[in-house]
N, C-alpha and C positions, 0 to 999 in steps of 0.2 A: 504494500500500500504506500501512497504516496502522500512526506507529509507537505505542510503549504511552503514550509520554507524551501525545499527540494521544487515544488510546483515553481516560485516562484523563481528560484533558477534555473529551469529548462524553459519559462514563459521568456524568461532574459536573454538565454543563450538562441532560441529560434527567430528573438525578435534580432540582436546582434548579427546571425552568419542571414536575415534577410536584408537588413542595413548593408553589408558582404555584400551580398550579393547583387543590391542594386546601384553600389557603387563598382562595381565591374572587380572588385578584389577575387573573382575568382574565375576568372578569366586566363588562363596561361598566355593567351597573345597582350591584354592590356598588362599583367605583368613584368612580361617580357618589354615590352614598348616602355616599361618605368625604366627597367633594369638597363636597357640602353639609352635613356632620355630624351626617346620620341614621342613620348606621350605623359606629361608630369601631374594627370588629373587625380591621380591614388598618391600623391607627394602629397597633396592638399589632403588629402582624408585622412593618411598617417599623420601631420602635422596636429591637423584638428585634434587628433584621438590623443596625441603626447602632449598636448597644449591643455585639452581639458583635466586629462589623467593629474599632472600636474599641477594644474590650481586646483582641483577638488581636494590633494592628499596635503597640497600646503594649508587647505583650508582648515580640515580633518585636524590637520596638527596642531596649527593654530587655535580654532577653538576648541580642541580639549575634546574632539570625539571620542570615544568608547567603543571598539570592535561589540559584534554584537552577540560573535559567539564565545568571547571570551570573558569581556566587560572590562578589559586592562584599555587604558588611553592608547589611541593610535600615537606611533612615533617613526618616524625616520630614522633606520640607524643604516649606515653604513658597511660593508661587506667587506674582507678583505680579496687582494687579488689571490688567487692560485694560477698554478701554472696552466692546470687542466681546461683553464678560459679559453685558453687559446686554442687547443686541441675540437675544445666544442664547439664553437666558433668557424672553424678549418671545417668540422661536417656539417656544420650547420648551413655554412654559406656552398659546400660541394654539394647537399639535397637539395637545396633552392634552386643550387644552377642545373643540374643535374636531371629536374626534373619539370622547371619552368612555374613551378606551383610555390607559394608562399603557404610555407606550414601552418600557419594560423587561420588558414582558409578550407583547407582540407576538409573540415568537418563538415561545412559549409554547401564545398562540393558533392559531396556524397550526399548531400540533403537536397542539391537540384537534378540528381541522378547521373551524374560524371565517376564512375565505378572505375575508371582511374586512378579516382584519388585514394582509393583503397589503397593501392601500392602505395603510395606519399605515406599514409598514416602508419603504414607499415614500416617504411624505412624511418618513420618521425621515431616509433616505440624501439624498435631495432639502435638507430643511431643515438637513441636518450639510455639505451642500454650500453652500448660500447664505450660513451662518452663518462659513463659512470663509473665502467671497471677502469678504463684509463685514467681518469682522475684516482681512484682508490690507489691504485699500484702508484702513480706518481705522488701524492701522500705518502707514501709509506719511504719512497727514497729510490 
């Protein structure tokens, strides 16, 4: 059974990959058209989305919001670098190319019936798995 709060993020996530979708993010030609800079109309849409993301979390911080599954104050903290950034990074940007599809779309696609992108999501779990043992081992030394 499903409860509201779960309801209320799958109602988010199909209204999100249809936003996706009618901004052409999932598209592999308008993609591709970003990735070489013939086409910078999903530049504007990424921008909006880091533009908003970003005043909302400074707002969050600012005044004193409350996660709501936790109840601890939202804060910004900072991350250190590991080496293993890089390596993710390296597959992350070799799937992208590789496959003409931006992984944050994937879902998206498979939800307007592009059964391609079954592979992407594949290589996404696959490459989120390798990128993990390699981080571990380069942790360890």
């Amino acid at each position: 059974m499903i409860n509201r709060r779960n309801a209320l993020f799958l109602a988010f996530g199909i209204g999100f990959g249809f936003l996706l979708s009618r901004a052409g993010a999932t598209s592999p030609a308008i993609i591709s058209d970003l990735l070489l800079f013939d086409d910078l109309r999903l530049l504007w849409v990424i921008a909006t989305a880091v533009g908003l993301g970003a005043a909302l979390t400074w707002l969050a911080w600012r005044s004193g919001w409350h996660a709501r599954n936790t109840g601890q104050p939202i804060t910004i903290q900072h991350k250190p670098f590991k080496r293993g950034l890089i390596v993710g990074a390296v597959l992350f940007g070799l799937g992208w190319a590789g496959t003409g599809v931006c992984p944050g779309t994937a879902l998206a696609m498979i939800g307007e019936g592009k059964w391609f992108a079954l592979w992407v999501g594949a290589g996404i779990v696959l490459g989120a798995g390798a990128g993990s043992v390699i981080n571990h081992r380069l942790e360890r030394g």
